[in-house]
PDB file of N, CA, C and O in Angstrom:
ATOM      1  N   UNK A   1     -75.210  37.623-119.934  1.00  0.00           N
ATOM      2  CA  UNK A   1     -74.298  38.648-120.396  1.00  0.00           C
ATOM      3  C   UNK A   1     -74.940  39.536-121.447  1.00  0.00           C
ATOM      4  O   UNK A   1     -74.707  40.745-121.480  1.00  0.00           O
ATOM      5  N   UNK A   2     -75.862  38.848-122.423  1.00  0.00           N
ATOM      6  CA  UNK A   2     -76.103  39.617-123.393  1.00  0.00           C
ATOM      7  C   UNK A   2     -77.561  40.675-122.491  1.00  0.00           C
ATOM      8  O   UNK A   2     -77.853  41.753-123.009  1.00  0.00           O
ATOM      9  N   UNK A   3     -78.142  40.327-121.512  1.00  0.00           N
ATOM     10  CA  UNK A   3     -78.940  41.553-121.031  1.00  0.00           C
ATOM     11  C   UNK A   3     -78.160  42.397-120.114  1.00  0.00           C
ATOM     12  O   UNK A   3     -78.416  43.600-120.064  1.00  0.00           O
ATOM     13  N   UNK A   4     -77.223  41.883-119.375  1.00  0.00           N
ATOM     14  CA  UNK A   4     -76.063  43.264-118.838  1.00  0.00           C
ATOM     15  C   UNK A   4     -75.753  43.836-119.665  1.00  0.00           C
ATOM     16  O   UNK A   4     -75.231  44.875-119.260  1.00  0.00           O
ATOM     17  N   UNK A   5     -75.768  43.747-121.051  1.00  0.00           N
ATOM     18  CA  UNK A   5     -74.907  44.815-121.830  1.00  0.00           C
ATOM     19  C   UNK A   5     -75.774  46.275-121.892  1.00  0.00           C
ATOM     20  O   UNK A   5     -75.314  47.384-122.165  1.00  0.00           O
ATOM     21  N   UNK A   6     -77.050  45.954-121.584  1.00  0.00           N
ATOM     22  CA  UNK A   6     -78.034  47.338-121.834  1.00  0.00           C
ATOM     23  C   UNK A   6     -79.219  47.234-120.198  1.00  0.00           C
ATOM     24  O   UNK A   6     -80.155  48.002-119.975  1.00  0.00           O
ATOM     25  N   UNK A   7     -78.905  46.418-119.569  1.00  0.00           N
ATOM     26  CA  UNK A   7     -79.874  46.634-118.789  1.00  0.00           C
ATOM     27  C   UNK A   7     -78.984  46.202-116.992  1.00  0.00           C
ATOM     28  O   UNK A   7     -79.445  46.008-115.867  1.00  0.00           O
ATOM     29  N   UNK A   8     -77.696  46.213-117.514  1.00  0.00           N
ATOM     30  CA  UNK A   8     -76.629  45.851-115.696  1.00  0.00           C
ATOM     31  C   UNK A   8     -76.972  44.521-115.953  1.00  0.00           C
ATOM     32  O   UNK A   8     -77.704  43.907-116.729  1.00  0.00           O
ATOM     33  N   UNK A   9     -75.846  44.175-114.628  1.00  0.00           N
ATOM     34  CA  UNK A   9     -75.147  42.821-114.347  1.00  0.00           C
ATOM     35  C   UNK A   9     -76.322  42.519-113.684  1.00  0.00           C
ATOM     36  O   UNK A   9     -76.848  41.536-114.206  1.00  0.00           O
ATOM     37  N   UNK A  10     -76.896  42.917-112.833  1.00  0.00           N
ATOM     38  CA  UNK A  10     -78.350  42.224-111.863  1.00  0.00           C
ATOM     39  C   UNK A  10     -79.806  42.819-112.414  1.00  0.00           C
ATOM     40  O   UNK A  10     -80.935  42.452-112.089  1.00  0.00           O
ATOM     41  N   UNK A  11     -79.426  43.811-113.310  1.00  0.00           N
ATOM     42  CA  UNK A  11     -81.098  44.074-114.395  1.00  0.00           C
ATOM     43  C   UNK A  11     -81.107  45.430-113.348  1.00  0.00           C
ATOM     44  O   UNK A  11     -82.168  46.002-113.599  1.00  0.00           O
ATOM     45  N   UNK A  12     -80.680  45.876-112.723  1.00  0.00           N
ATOM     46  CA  UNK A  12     -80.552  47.180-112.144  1.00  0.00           C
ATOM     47  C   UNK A  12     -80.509  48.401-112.531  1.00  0.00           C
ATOM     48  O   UNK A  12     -81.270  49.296-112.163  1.00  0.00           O
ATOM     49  N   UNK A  13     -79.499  48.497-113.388  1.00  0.00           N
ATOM     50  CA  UNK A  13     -79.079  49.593-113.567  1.00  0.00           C
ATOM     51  C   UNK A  13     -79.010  49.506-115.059  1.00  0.00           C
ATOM     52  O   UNK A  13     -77.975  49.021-115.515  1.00  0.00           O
ATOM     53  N   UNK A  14     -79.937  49.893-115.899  1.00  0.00           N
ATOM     54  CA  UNK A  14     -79.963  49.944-117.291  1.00  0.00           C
ATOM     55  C   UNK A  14     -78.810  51.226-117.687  1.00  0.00           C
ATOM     56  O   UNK A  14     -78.682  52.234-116.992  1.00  0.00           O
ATOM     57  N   UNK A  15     -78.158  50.997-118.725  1.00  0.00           N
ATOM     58  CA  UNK A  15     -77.142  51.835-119.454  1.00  0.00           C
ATOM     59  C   UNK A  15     -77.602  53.063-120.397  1.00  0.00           C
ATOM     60  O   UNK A  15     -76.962  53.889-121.048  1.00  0.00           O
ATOM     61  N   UNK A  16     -78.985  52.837-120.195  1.00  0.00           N
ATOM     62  CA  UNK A  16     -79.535  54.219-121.355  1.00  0.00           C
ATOM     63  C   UNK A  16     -80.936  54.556-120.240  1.00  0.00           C
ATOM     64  O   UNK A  16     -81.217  53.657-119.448  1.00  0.00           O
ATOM     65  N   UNK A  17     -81.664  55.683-120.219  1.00  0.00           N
ATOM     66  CA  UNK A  17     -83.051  55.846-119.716  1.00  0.00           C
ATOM     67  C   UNK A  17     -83.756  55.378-120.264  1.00  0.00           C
ATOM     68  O   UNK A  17     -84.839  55.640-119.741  1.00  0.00           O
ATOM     69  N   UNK A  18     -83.936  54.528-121.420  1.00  0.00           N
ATOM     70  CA  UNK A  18     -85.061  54.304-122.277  1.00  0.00           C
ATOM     71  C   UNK A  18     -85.268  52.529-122.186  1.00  0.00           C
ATOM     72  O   UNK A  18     -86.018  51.743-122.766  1.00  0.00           O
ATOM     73  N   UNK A  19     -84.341  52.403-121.291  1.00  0.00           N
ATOM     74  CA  UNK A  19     -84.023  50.925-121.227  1.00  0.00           C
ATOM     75  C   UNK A  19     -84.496  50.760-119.730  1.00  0.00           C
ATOM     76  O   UNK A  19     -84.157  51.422-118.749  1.00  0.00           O
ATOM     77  N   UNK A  20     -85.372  49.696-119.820  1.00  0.00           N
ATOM     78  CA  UNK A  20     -86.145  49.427-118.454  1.00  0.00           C
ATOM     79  C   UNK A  20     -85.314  48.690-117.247  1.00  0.00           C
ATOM     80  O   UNK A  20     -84.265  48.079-117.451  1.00  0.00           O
ATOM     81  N   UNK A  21     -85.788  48.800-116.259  1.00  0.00           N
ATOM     82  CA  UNK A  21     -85.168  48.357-115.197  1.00  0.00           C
ATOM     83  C   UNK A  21     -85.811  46.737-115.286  1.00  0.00           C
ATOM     84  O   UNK A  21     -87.030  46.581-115.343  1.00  0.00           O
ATOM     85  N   UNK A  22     -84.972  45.696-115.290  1.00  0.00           N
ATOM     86  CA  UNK A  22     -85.456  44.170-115.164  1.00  0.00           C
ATOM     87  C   UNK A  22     -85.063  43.119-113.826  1.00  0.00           C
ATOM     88  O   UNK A  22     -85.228  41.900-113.771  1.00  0.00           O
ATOM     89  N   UNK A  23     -84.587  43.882-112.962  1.00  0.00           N
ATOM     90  CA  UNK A  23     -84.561  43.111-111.488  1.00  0.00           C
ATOM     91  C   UNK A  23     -86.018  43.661-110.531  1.00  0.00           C
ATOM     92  O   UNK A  23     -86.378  44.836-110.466  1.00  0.00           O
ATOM     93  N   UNK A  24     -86.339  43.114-110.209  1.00  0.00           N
ATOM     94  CA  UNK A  24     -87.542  42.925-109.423  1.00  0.00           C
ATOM     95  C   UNK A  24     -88.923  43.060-110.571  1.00  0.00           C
ATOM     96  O   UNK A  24     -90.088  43.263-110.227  1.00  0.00           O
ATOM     97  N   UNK A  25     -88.624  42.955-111.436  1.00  0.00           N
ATOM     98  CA  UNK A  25     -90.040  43.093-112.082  1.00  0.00           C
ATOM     99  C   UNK A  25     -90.771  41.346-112.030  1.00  0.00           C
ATOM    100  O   UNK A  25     -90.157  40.311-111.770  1.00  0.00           O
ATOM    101  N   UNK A  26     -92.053  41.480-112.326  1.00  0.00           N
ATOM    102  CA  UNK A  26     -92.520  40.537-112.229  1.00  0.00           C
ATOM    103  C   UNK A  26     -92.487  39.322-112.636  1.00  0.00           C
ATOM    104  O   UNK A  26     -92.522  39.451-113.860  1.00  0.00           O
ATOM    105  N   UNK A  27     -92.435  38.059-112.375  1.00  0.00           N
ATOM    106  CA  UNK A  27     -91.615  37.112-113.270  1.00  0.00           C
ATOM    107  C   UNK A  27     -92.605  36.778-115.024  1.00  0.00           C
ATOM    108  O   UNK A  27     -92.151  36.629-116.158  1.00  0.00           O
ATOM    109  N   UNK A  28     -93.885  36.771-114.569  1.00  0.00           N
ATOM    110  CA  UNK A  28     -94.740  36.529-115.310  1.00  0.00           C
ATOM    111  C   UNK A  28     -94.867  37.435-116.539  1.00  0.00           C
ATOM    112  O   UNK A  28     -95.179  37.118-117.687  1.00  0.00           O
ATOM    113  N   UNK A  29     -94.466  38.974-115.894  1.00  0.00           N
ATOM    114  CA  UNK A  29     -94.650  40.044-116.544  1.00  0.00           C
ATOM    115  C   UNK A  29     -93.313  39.715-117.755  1.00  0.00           C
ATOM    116  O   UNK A  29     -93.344  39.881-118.974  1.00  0.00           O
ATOM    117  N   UNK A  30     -92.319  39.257-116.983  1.00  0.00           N
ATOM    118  CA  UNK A  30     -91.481  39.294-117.857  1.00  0.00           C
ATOM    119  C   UNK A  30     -91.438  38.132-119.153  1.00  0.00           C
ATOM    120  O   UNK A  30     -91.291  38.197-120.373  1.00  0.00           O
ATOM    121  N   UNK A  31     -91.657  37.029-118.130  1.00  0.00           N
ATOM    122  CA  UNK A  31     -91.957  36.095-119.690  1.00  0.00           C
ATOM    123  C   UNK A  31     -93.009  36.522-120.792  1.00  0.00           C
ATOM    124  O   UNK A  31     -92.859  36.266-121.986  1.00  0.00           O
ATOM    125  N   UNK A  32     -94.229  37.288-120.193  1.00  0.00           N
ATOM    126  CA  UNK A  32     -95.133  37.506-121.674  1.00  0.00           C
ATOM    127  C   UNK A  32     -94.366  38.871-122.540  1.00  0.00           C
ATOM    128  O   UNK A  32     -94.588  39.104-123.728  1.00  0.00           O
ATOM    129  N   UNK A  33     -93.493  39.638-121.718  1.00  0.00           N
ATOM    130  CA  UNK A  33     -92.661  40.553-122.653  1.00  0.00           C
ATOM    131  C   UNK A  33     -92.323  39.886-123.491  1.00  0.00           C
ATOM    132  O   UNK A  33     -92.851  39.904-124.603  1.00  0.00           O
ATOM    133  N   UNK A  34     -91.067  38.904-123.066  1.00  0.00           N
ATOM    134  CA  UNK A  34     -90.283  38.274-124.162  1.00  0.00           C
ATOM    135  C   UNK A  34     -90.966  37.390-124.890  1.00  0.00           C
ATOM    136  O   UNK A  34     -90.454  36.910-125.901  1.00  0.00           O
ATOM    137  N   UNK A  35     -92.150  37.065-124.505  1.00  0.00           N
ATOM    138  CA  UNK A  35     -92.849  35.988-125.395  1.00  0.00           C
ATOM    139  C   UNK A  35     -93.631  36.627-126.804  1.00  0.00           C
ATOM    140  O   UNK A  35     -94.196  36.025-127.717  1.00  0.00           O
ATOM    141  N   UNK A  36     -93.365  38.478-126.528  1.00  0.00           N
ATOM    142  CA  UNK A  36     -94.061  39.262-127.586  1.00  0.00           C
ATOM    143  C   UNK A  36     -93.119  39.788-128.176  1.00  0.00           C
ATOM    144  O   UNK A  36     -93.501  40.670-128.944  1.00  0.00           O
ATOM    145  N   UNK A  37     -91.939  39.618-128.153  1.00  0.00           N
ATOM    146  CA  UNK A  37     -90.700  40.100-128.534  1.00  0.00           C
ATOM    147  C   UNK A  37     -90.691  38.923-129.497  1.00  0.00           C
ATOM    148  O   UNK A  37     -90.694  39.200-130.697  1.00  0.00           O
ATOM    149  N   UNK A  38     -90.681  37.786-129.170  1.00  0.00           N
ATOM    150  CA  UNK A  38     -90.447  36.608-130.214  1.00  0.00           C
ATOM    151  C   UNK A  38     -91.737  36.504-131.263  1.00  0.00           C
ATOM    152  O   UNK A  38     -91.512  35.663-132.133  1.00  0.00           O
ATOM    153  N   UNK A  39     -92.787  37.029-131.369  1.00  0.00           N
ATOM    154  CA  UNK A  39     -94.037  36.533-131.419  1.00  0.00           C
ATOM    155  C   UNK A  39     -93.941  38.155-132.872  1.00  0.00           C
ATOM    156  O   UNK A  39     -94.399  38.236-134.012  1.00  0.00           O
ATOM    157  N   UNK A  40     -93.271  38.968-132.165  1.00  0.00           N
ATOM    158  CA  UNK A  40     -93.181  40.276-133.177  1.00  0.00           C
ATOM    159  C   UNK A  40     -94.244  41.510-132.428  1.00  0.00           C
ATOM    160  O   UNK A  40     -94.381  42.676-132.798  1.00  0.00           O
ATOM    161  N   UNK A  41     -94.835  40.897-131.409  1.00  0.00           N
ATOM    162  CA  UNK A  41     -95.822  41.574-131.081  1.00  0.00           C
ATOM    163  C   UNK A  41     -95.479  43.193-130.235  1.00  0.00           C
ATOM    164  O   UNK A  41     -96.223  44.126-129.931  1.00  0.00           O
ATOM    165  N   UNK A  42     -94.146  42.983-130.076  1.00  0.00           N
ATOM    166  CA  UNK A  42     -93.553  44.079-129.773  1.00  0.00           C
ATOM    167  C   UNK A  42     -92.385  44.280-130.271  1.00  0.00           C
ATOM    168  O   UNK A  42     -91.607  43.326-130.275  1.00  0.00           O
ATOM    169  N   UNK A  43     -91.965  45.534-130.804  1.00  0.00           N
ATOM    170  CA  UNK A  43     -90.952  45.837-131.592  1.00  0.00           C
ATOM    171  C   UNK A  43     -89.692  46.372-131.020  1.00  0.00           C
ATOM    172  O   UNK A  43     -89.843  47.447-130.440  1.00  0.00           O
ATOM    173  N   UNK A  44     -88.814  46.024-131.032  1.00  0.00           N
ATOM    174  CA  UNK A  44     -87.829  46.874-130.791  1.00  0.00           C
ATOM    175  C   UNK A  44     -86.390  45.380-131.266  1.00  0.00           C
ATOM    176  O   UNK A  44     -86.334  44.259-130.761  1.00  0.00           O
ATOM    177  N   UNK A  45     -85.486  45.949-132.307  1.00  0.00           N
ATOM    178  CA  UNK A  45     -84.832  45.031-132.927  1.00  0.00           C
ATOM    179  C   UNK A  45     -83.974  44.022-132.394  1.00  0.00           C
ATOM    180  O   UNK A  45     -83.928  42.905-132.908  1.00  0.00           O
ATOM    181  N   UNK A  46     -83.186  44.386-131.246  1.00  0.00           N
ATOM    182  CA  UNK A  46     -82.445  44.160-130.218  1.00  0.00           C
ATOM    183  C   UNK A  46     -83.105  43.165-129.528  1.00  0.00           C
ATOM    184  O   UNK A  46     -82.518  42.083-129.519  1.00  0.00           O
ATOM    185  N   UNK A  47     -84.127  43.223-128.967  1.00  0.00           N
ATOM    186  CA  UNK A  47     -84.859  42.197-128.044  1.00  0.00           C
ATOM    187  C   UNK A  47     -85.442  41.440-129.163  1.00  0.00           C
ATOM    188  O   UNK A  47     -85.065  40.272-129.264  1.00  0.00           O
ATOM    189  N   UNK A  48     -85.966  41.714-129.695  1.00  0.00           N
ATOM    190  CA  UNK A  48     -86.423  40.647-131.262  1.00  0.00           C
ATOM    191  C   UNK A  48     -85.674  39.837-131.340  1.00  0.00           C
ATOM    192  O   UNK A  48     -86.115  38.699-131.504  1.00  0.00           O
ATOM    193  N   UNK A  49     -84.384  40.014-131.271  1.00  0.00           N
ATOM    194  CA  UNK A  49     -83.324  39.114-132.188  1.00  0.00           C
ATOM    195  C   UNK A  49     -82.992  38.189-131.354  1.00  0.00           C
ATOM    196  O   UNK A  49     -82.819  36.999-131.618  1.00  0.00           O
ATOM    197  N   UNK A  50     -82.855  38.950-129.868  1.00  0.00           N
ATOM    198  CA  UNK A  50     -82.513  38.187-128.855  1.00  0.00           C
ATOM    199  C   UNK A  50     -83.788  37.009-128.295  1.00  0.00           C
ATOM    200  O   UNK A  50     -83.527  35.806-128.281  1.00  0.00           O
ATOM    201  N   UNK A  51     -84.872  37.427-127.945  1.00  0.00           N
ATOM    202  CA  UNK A  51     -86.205  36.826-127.789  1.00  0.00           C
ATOM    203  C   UNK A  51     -86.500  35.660-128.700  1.00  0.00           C
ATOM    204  O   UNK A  51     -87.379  34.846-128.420  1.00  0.00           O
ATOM    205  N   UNK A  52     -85.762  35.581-129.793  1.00  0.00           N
ATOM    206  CA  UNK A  52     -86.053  34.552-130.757  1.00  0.00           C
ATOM    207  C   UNK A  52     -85.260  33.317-130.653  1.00  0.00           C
ATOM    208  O   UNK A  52     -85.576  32.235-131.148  1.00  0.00           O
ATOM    209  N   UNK A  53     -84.022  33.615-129.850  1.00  0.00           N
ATOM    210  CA  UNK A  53     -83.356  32.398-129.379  1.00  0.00           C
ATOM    211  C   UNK A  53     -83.875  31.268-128.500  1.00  0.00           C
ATOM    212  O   UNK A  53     -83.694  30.068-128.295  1.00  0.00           O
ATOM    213  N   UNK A  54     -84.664  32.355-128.064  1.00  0.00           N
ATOM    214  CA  UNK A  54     -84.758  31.513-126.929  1.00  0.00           C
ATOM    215  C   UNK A  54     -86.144  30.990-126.143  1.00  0.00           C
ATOM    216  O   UNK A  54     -87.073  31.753-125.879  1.00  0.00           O
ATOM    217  N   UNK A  55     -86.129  29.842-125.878  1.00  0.00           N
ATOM    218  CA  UNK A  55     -87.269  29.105-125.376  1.00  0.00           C
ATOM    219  C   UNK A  55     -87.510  29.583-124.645  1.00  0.00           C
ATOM    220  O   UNK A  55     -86.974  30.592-124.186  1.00  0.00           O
ATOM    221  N   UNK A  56     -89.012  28.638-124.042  1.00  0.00           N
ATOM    222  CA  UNK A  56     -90.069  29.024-123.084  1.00  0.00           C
ATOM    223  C   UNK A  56     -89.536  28.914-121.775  1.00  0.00           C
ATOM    224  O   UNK A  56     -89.769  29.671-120.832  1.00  0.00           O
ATOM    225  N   UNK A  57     -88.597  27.633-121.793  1.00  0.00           N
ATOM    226  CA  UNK A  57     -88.111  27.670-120.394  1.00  0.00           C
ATOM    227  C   UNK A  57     -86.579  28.516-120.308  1.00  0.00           C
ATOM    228  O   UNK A  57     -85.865  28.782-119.342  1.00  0.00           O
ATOM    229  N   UNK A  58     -86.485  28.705-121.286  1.00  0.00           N
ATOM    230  CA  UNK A  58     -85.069  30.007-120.770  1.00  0.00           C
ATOM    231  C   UNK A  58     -85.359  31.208-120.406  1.00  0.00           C
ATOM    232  O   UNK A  58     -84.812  31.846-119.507  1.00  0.00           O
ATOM    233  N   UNK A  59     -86.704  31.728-121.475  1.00  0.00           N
ATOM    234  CA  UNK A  59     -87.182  32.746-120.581  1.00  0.00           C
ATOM    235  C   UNK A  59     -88.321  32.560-119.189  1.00  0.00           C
ATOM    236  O   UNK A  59     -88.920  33.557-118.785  1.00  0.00           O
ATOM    237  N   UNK A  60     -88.475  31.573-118.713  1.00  0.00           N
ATOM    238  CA  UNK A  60     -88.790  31.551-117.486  1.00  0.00           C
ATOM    239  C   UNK A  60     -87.922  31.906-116.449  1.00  0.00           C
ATOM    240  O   UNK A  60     -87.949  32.527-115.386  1.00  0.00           O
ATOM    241  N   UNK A  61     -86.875  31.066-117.392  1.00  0.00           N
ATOM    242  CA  UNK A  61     -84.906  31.154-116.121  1.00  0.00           C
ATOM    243  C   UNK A  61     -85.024  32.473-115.813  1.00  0.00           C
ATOM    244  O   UNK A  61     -84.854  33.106-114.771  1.00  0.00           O
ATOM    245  N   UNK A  62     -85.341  32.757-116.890  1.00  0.00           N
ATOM    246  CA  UNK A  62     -84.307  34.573-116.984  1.00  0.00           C
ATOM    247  C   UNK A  62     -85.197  35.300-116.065  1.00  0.00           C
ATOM    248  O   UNK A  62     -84.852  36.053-115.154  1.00  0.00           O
ATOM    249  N   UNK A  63     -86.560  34.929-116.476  1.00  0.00           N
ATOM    250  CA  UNK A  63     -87.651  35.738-115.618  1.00  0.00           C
ATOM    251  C   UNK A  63     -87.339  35.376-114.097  1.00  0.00           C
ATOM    252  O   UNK A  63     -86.964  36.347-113.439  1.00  0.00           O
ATOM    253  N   UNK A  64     -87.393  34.590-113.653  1.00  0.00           N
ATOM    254  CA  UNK A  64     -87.051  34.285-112.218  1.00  0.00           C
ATOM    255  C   UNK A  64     -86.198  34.571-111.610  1.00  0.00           C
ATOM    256  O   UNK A  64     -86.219  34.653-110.382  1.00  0.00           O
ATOM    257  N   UNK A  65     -84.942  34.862-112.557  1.00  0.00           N
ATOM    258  CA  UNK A  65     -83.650  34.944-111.909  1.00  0.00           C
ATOM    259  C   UNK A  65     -84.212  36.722-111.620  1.00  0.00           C
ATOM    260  O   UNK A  65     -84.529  37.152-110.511  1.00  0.00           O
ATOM    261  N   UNK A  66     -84.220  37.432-112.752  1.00  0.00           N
ATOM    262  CA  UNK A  66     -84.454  39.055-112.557  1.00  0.00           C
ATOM    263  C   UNK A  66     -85.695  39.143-111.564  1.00  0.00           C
ATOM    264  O   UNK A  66     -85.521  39.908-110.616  1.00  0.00           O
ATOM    265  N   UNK A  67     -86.461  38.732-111.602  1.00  0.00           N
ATOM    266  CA  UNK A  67     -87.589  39.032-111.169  1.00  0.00           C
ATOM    267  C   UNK A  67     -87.321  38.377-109.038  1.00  0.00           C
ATOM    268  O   UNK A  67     -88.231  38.499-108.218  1.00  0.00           O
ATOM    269  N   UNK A  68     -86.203  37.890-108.756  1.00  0.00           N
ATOM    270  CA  UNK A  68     -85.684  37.735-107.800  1.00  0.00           C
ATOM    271  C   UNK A  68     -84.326  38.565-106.694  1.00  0.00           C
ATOM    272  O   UNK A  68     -83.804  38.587-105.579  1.00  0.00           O
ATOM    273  N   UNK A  69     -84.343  39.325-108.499  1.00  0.00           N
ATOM    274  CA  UNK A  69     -83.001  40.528-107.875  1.00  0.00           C
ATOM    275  C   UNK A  69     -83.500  41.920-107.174  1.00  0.00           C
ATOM    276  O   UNK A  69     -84.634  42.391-107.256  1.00  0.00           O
ATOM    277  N   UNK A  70     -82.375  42.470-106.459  1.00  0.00           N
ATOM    278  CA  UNK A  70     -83.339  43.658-105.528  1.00  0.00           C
ATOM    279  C   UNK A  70     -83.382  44.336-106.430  1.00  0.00           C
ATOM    280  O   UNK A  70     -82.964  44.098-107.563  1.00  0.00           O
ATOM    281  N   UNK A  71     -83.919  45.312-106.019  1.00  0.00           N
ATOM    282  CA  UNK A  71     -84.720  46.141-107.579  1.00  0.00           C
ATOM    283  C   UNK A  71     -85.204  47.462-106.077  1.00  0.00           C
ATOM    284  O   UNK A  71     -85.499  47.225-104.906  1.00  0.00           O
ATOM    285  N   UNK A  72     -85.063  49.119-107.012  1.00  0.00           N
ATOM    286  CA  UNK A  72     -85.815  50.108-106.431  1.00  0.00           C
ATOM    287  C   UNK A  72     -87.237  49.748-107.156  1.00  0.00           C
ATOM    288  O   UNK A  72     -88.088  50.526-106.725  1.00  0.00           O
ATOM    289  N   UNK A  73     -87.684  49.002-107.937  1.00  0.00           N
ATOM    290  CA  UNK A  73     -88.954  49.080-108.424  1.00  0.00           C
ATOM    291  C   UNK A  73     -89.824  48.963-107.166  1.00  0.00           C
ATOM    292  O   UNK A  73     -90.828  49.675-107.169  1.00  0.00           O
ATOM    293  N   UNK A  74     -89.554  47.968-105.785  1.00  0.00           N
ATOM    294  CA  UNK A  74     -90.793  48.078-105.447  1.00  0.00           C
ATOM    295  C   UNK A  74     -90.043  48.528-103.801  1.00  0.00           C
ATOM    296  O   UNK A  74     -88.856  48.831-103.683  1.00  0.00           O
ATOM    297  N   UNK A  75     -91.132  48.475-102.535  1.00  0.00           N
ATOM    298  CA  UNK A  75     -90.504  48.964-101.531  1.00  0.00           C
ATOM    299  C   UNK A  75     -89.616  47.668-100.375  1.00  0.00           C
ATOM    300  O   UNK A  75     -90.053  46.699 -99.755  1.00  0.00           O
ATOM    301  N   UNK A  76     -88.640  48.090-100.470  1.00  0.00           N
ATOM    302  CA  UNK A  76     -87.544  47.089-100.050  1.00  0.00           C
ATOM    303  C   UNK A  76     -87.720  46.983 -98.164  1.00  0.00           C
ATOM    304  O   UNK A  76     -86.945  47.417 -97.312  1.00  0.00           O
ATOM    305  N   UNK A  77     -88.828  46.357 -98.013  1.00  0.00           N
ATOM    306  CA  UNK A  77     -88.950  46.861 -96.145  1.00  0.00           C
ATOM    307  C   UNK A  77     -88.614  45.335 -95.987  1.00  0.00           C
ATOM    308  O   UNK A  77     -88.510  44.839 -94.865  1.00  0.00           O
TER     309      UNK A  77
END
């Protein structure tokens, strides 16, 4: 719930342009995001705060689950 609030219910459809699309992205890609979000290595306050909750294996969950949703990121054949 707390990443639908800025990025959709399936990581689809982000609520602002500046906010990335997180269904189909890569799963891997996504855990070392959040692993630099917790780490400080990337800034932005929102994901900081959130990234810090949470473990290695929650953000794997999370990565797998998004990184399993359809997504225009890549070609859907």
């Amino acid at each position: 719930q707390v990443c639908a609030a800025c990025h959709g219910a399936d990581g689809a459809k982000p609520s602002a342009p500046d906010q990335p699309i997180l269904a189909g992205q890569y799963a891997d890609y996504l855990v070392k995001t959040l692993k630099d979000y917790k780490a400080g290595k990337r800034t932005n306050p929102i994901m900081q705060g959130f990234a810090a909750q949470l473990s290695v294996k929650d953000m794997e969950d999370l990565a797998a689950w998004f990184a399993s949703q359809k997504s225009s990121l890549h070609d859907q054949r």
